[in-house]
C-alpha positions in Angstrom: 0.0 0.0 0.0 2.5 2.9 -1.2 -0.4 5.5 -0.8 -0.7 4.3 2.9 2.8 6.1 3.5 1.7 9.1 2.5 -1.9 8.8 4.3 0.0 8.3 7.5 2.4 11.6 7.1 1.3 14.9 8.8 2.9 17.3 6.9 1.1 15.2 3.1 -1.9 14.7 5.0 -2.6 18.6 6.2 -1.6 19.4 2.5 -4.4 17.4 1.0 -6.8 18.3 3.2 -6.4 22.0 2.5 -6.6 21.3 -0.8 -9.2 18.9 -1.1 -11.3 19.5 1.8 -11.6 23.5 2.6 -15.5 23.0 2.1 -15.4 21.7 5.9 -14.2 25.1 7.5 -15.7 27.1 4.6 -14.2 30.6 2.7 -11.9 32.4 4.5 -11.5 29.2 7.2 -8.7 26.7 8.1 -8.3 22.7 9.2 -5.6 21.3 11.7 -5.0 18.1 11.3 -4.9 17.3 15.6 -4.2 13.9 15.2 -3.7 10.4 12.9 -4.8 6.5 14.3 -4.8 3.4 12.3 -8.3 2.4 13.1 -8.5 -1.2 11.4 -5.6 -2.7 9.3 -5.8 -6.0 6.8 -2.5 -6.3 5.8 -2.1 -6.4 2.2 -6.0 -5.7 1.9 -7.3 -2.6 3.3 -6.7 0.1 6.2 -9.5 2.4 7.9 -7.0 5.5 9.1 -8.7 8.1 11.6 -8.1 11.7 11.1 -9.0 14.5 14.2 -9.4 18.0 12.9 -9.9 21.1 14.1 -12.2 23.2 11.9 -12.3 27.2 12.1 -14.5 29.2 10.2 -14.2 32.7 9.4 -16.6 33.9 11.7 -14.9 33.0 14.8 -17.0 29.4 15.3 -15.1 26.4 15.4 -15.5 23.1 15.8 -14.0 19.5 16.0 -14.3 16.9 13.3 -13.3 13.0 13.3 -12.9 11.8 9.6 -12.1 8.1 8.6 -10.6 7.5 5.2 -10.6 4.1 4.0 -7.9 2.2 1.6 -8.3 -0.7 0.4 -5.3 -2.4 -2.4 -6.3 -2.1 -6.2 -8.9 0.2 -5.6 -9.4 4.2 -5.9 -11.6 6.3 -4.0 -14.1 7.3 -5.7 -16.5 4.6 -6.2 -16.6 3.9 -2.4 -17.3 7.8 -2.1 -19.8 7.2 -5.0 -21.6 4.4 -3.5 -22.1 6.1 -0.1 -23.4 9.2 -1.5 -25.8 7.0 -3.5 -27.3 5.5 -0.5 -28.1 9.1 1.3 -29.5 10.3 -1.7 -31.6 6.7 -1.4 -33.1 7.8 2.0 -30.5 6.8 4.2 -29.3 11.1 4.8 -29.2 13.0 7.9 -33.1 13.4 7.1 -34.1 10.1 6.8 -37.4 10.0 8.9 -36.7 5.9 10.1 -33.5 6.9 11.6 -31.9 4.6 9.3 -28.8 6.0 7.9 -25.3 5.9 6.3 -22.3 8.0 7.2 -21.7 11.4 5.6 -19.1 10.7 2.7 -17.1 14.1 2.9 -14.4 13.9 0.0 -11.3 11.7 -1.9 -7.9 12.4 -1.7 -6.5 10.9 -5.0 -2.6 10.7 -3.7 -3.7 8.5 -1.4 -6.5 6.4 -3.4 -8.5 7.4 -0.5 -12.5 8.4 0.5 -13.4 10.0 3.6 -16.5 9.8 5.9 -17.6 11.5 9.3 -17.2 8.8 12.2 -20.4 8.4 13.4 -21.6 8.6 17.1 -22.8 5.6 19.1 -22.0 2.4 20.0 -21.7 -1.0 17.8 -25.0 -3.6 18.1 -22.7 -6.4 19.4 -22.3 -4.7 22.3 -25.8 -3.5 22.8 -27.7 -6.6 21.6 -27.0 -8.6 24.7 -28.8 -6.2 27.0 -31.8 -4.8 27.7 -33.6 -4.2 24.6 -32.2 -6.7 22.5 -35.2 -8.1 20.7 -36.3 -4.5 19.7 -33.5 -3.7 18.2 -33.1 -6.7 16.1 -36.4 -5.9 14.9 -35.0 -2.4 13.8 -31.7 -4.1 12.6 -33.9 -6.1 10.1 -36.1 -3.1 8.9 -32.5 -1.3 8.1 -31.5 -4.7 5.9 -34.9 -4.7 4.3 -34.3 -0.8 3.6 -30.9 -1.6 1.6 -32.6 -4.4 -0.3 -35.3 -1.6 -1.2 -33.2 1.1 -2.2 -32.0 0.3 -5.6 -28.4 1.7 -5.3 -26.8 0.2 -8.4 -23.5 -2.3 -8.4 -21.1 -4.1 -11.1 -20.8 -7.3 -8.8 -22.8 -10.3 -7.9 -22.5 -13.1 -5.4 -24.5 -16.4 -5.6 -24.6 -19.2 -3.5 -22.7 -20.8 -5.8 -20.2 -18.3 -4.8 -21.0 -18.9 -0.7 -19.8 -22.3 -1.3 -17.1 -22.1 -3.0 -15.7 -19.7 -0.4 -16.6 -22.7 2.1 -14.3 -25.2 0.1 -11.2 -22.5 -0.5 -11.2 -22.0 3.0 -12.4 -24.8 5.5 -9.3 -27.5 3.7 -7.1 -24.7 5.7 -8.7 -26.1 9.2 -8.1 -29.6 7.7 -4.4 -29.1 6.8 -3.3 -27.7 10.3 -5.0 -30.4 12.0 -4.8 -33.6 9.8 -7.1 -35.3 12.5 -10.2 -33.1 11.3 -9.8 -33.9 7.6 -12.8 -36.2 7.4 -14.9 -34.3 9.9 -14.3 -31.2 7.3 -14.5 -33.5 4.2 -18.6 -34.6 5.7 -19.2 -30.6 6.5 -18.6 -29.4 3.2 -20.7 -32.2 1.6 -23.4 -31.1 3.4 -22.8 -27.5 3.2 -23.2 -28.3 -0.6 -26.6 -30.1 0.0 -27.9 -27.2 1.8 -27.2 -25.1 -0.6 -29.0 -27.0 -3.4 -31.9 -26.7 -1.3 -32.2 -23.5 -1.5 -34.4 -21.4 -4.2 -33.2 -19.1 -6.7 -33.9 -15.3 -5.3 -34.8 -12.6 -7.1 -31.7 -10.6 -6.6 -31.1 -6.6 -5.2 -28.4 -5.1 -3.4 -27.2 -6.5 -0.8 -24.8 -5.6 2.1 -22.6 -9.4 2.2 -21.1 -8.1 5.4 -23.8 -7.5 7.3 -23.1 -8.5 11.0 -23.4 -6.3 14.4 -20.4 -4.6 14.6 -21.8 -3.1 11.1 -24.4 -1.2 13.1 -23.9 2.1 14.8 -26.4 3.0 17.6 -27.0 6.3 18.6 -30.3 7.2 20.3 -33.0 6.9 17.8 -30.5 6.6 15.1 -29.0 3.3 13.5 -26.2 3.7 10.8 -24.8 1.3 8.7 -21.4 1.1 7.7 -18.9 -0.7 5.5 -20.7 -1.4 2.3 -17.1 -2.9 0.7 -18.7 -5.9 -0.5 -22.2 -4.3 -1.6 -23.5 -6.4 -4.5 -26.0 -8.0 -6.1 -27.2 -11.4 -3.8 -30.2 -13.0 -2.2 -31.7 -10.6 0.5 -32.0 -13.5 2.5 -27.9 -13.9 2.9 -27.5 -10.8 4.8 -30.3 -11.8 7.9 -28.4 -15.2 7.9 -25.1 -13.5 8.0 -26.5 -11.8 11.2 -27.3 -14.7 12.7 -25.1 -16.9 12.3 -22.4 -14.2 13.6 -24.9 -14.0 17.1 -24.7 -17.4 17.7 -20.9 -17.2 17.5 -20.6 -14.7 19.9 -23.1 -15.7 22.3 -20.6 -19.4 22.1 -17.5 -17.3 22.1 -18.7 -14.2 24.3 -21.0 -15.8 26.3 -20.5 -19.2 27.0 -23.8 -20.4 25.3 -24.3 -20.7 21.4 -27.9 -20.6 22.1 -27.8 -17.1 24.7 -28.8 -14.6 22.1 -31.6 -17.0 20.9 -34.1 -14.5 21.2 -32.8 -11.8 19.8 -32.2 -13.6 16.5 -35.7 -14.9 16.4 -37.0 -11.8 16.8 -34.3 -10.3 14.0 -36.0 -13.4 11.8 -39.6 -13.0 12.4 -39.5 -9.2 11.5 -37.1 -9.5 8.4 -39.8 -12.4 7.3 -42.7 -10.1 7.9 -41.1 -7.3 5.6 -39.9 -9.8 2.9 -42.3 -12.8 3.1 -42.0 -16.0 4.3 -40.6 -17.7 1.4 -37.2 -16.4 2.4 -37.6 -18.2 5.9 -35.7 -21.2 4.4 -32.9 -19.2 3.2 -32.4 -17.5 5.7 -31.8 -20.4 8.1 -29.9 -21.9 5.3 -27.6 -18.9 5.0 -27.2 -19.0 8.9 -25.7 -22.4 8.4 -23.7 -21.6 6.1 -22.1 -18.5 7.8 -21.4 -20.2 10.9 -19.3 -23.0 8.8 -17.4 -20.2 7.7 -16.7 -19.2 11.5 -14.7 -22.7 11.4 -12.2 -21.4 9.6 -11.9 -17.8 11.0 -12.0 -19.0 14.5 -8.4 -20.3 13.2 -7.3 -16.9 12.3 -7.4 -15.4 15.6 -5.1 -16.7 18.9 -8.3 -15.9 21.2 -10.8 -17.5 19.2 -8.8 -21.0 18.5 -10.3 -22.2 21.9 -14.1 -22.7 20.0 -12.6 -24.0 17.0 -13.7 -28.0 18.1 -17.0 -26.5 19.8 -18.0 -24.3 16.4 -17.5 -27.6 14.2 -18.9 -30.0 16.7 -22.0 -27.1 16.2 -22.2 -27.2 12.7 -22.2 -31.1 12.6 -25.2 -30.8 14.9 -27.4 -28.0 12.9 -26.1 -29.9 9.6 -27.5 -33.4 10.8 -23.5 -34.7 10.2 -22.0 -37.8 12.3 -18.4 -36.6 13.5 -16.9 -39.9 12.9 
């Protein structure tokens, strides 16, 4: 990531943002760049870098401004700034009467194949989904999923559950290979990974999120914003609810010591998302659920804290699969 070099230098970073973002303070007004933090980093992938500014206008007012500006390899800015601007214009702005919104795109900074955003307020639905309130805020999680699905925001890409799958079999032969003993156990999971999916009925497509999970939700008060629309495409609505829920049973196993803890907020995620899309996507949704938690397998792998479930995800699977682990 040469541009990442750049992003990450004061003196290049305060230059760019004079030049590229003086609409923030206004004529006559000025941005100080306070501060720089690596907020996420996939090596070789992507980085989310976290600006602080300090914004003051000409007529004495000032003001404080986080900004997050997103790199990801082979890619430019401007279709990520593109795509978020799409969705406000959608109904997911600062007016949006549902409280269902997107982050304020606020400019690109070419040199460093970079977009920015305003970093929303709040705190992440993993953390508030376990407490009080849960169940009706799944219920407003699944209205915010139907809303993308509704919106119409164009995309180039498309992911199929031919594609799910095959993601299974690039990736689960990894858990197999560093523990030799798990090969068949693995072997009968994917075979029945790949009868689920045949199950499953062909969806008339729309946008979907493909990332959607709690730590993709913002909660602020009334409001719920949804971020990180890098894998936005064209899918079966039903893949992003099973996404969800597949991801809350691995944190109630991993966080809370019970795969089955945040049972009720997922059936009340379910029931809702079923009532705004209709019950023929019940079946994929479960399906997709499956599937998603298979893929926790392998990322349990990827993560010293999270090797500990490794045995107790698969022996899961197996169960919610109907597969023998001998």
């Amino acid at each position: 990531m040469p541009s990442l070099a750049r992003a990450l230098d004061p003196d290049e970073a305060q230059k760019q943002f004079d030049e590229r973002l003086g609409h923030l303070a206004g004529d006559g007004g000025r941005l100080e760049l306070r501060g720089i933090r690596v907020a996420r980093y996939k090596p070789g992938r992507r980085c989310v870098v976290e600006y602080a500014l300090g914004v003051e206008r000409a007529d004495g007012t000032t003001d404080e401004v986080v900004l997050l500006g997103k790199v990801r390899v082979r890619r430019f800015g401007k279709s990520g700034y593109r795509q978020l601007r799409a969705f406000r214009e959608a109904g997911f702005g600062g007016d949006a009467t549902d409280g269902i919104r997107v982050p304020e795109p606020v400019g690109t900074i070419s040199k460093f194949r970079m977009w920015l955003q305003r970093k929303v307020p709040g705190r992440t639905a993993t953390e508030l989904l376990p407490e009080a309130g849960g169940e009706e805020l799944a219920r407003r999680i699944a209205e915010a999923a139907h809303k993308v699905h509704q919106s119409g925001v164009p995309t180039g890409r498309r992911h199929t559950m031919e594609d799910e799958l095959r993601i299974l079999h690039e990736r689960l032969p990894e858990v197999a290979r560093e523990e030799p003993r798990l090969e068949g156990r693995i072997r009968r999971l994917l075979e029945a990974c790949d009868n689920l999916g045949a199950g499953v009925r062909e969806p008339e497509p729309c946008g979907i999120h493909r990332d959607f999970y709690a730590d993709q939700v913002i909660v602020d008060e009334a409001q719920l914003y949804l971020i990180d629309f890098d894998l936005y495409c064209e899918g079966d609505p039903a893949l992003d609810v099973g996404n969800f829920l597949g991801h809350l049973t691995e944190q109630g196993l991993r966080t809370l010591g019970d795969q089955a803890a945040l049972a009720g907020v997922g059936a009340a995620l379910e029931e809702r998302f079923v009532e705004l899309a209709g019950e023929g996507t019940r079946e994929a949704v479960r399906a997709y659920s499956d599937l998603t938690l298979v893929r926790h397998v392998h990322l349990s792998t990827l993560f010293e804290e999270r090797r500990a479930f490794t045995g107790d995800l698969l022996g899961l699977c197996e169960e919610r699969l109907g597969v023998g682990s001998r």
